[in-house]
Each structure stands twice: as C-alpha cells, then as structure tokens.
N, C-alpha and C positions, 0 to 999 in steps of 0.2 A: 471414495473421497471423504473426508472430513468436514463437515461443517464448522463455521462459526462467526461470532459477531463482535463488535467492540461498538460501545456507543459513549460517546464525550458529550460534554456540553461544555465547550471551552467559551471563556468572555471575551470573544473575540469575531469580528465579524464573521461574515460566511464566505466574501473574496477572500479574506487572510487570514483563515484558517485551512482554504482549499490551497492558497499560496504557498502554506508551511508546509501543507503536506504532502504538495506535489513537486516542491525543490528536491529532485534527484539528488542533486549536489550535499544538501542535508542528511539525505539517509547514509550517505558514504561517511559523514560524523557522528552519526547516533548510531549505526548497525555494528555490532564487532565482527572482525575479521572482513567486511565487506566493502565492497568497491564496485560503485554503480557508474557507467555508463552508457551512452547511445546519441545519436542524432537530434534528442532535443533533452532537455534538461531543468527545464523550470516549467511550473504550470501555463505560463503564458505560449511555451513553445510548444506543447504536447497538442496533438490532435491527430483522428482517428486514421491508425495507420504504424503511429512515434513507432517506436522498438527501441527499448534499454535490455542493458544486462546487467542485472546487481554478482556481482561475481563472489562467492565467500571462500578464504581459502588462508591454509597455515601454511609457510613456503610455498610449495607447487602443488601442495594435496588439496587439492576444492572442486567446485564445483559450479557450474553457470545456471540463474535463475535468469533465464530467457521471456520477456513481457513485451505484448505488442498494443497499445492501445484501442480496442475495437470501435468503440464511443467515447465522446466529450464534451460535456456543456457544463462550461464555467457558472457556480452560482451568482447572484450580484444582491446588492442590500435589499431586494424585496422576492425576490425569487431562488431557490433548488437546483444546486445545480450537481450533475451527475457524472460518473465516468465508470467504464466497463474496461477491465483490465483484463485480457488471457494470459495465463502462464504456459507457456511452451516448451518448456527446458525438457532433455532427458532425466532430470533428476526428479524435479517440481514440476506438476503438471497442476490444472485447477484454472478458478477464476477469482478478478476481485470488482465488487461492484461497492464505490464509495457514492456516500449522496451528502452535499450539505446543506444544508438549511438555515436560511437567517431567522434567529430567535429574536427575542424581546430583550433579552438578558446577553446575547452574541449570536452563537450559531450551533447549532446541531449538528453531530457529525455520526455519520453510520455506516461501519465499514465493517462488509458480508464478504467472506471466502470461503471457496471451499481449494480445499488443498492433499491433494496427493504426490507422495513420496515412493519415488523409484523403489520396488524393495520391503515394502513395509505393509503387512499384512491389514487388509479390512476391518481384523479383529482389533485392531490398535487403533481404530478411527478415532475410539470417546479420549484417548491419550492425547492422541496429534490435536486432536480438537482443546486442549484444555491447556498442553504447551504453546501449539502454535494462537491462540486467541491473547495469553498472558505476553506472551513476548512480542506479537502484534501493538498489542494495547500498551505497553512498553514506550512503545520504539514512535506509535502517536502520540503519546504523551511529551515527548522530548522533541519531536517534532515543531508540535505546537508551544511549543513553553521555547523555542530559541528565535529571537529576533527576525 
C-alpha cells in the first residue's frame, strides 16, 4: 500500500470546510471522468456504515472505487471532527482518515491514505504515493474553493 498526506489550512470554518468536502455531489464536478454515487450524499447524511461509489470511466472502460464509511464525527466551531473511510473496490483497495480542525485563522484540514491499486507492484509505491497525494490535494483544493 502507498502512503500519503495532504494538509490545507483553508479560511474557512471546520463545519464548511468538512461540508465541501464531504458533498459527494461536488466530487462528481471536480474529479474527471468520475461519477460518484450511493445512499447518502452530503456530509450531513453520511454516517458509519453510508457506502458510495465514485465510478471513473471513458465510455464503458472504468472502473468502481467502492467506500463504506466506518467512522464519523462532524467537527463544529470549537472542536475536531473525524471520519474513517475504507476503500473496497476490486481495483482500489486502502483507507482514508480525514480530520478537521477549527483554527484561529479557519480550519485545519488533514487527509491521510493509503492506497493500493489492483495490479501495481509495491515497488511503485513512492510513485502512486506522489501521483496519488498531487491529485488528492487537487481535487481538495477545488472542493474547498466552490461555494
């Protein structure tokens, strides 16, 4: 599995920046090629258990990135709040553990995966680690930056 981390300090609280970037519906606008859905949808719906599927695919050639929510506690303006994501897919396996934090300045945002790909040798971990962290760090950024 790959490691890696992305860490923001968006000026933004720590509900609404946990808000941005747990609108499933948002990553279907900022991810290319991808199409997320599942049984809850927005950060206010998710809770331990949800299950989405971000699907990525060019015509009928893709693939299902399979998540089930294991943990979730919403941050609020004085306190951290967390959530624990497993990836189940046959392609994408791994986990993701986001935590936000109300700063002084907005909020803290810290999001840790590790991630393995169907197919893709150990030896290519510091790779996947260094694609997948840039285009993670991407994809929160735009997150966070749309209303």
């Amino acid at each position: 599995m790959a490691d890696f981390e992305v860490h923001l300090a968006p000026p933004l609280s720590a509900p609404e920046a946990w808000r941005r970037i747990l609108d499933l519906t948002a990553h279907t606008a900022v991810i290319p090629l991808t199409t997320v859905t599942g049984d809850a949808m927005t950060a206010a719906d998710l809770v331990d258990g949800s299950r989405f599927v971000a699907r990525t695919a060019v015509g009928p050639i893709g693939f299902d990135d399979v998540m089930v929510v294991d943990s979730i506690v919403a941050p609020t303006t004085t306190s951290a709040g967390h959530a624990r994501i497993r990836k189940e897919g046959k392609v994408v396996r791994g986990s993701i553990d986001l935590v936000v934090t109300p700063t002084a300045a907005g909020s803290s945002v810290r999001w840790t995966q590790q991630i393995g790909v169907r197919g893709v040798p150990a030896i290519l971990d510091p790779l996947v680690s260094r694609v997948a962290g840039a285009a993670y760090g991407s994809t929160l950024r735009r997150l966070l930056a749309r209303p």
